[in-house]
N, C-alpha and C positions, 0 to 999 in steps of 0.2 A: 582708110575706112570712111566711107561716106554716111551723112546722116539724113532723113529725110526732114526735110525742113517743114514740111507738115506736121509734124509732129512735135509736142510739149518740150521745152529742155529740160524736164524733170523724167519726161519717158526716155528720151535721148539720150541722159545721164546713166539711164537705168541698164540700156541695152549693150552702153560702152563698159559699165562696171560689168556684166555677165560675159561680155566678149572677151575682155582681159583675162575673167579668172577663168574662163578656158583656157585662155592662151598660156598660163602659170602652170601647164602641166607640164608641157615640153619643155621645163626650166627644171631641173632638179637641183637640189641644195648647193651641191658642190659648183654649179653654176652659177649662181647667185651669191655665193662668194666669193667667186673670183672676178665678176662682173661687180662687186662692191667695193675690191680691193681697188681693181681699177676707176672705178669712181672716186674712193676717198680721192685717191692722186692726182686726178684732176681739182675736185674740192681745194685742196690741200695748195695745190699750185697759182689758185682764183688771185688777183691782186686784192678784191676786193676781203678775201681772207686773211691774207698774207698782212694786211693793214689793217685789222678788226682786232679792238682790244675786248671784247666784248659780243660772244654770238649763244644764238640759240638752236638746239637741234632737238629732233624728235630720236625718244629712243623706238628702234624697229620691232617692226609683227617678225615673223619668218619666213613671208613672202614678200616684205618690202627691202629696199636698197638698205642693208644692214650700215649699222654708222658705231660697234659697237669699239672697230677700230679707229675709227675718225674720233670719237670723244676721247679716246687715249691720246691719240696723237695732239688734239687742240689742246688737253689740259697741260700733257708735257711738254708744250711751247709756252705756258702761261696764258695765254688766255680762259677770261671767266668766260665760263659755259652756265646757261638755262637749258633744261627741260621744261617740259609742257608738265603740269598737276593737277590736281582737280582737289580742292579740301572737300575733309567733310561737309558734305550740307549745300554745299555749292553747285550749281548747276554749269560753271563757266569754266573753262583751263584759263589757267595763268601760268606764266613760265618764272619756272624756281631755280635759285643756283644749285648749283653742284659741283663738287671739286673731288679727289681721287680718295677721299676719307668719307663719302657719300655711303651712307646707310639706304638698299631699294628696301620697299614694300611693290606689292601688289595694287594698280588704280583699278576701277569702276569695270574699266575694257578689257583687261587682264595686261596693260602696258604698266612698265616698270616706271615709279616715278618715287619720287625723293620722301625717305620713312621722315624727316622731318624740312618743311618746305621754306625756304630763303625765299622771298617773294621781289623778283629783277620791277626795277620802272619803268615806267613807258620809254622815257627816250636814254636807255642804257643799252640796248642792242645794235650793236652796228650792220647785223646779218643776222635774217632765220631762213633755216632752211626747215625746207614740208615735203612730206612723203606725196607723192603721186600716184594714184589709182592710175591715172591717163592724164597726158598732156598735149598740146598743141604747139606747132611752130610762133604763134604767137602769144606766149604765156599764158594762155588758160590752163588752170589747173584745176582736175575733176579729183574729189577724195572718197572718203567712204559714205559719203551721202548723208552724215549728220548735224552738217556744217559746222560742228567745235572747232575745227582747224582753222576754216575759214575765222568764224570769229575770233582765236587767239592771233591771227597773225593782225588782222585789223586792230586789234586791240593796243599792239606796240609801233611802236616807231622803229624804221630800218627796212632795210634791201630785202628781199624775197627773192632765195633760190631754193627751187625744185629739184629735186634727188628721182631718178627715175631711172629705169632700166629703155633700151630704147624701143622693143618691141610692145611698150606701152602708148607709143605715139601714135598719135591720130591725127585726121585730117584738118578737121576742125572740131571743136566742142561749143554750145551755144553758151550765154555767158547769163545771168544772174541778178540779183540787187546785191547778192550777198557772196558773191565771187570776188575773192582776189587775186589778181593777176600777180605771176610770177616776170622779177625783172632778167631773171640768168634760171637758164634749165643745165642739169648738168647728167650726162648717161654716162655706160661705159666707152661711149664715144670718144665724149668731151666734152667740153661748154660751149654755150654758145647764149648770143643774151637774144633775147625775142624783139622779135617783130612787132611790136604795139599799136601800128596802128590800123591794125584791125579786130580789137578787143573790144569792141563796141559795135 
């Protein structure tokens, strides 16, 4: 997908988010779970997982790379796991523990997060992974355009790998103040860690 460089990277953003969720039609569920399974497994295999006593994940919409398996499989290796929260009154996500005794409620978005929130530290995450509207060979990562994501990842310390389906890839995406690049993208590909130095 080519973008016109005339144009805003907020309109850019805008036309790559419309062009995906067209493209979300030719994916039916049973597709998407089994493009998720294969993904945890790559996930699952990351060294830099494999070595993390400590990660954060997003729990999924029902068009994104589901991880509803991946959070079974990290807690039943022992690793602490955070979701993303939002308390009342708060305008910012923070990421909360959660362990297999975790009580959901319903957040703000209708995403599932923790009915009572363990609030993780800045440099307690070894890895967070973020859902992908669209991504690029060289770690830009495009979300749903509110920038909460962006902000929670900024917000902690630790690796940043993107979860994505791969007919979400794009050629390029323009890049931000408030953009953070992803260090490892992982589809039902594979992994692969990005290209950095054209993210600017």
């Amino acid at each position: 997908m080519n973008a016109d460089v005339t144009t805003s990277p907020a309109r850019i953003k805008q036309c790559v988010r419309k062009s995906i969720r067209a493209a979300r039609v030719d994916h039916s569920v049973a597709w998407i779970e089994r493009a998720s399974r294969q993904i945890t497994e790559h996930v699952i295999a990351l060294p830099e997982v494999n070595a993390a006593a400590a990660m954060a994940v997003y729990m999924s919409l029902p068009y994104e790379v589901q991880t509803r398996r991946l959070v079974t499989e990290l807690l039943a290796r022992g690793v602490r796991l955070a979701v993303p929260a939002l308390a009342a009154g708060e305008k910012s996500y923070r990421f909360s523990w959660i362990d297999p005794e975790t009580e959901w409620t319903r957040g703000p978005y209708g995403v599932p997060q923790p009915a009572e929130t363990r609030w993780a530290g800045d440099g307690e995450l070894d890895v967070k992974l973020a859902p992908c509207v669209a991504f690029d060979g060289c770690g830009r990562r495009l979300g749903h355009g509110t920038g909460h994501f962006d902000a929670l990842l900024d917000r902690y310390q630790g690796l940043n790998a993107g979860l994505a389906f791969a007919f979400q890839e794009v050629e390029s995406l323009p890049v931000e103040a408030h953009d953070v690049p992803m260090s490892l993208l992982v589809t039902e590909n594979g992994a692969r860690r990005c290209n950095r130095k054209s993210t600017s």
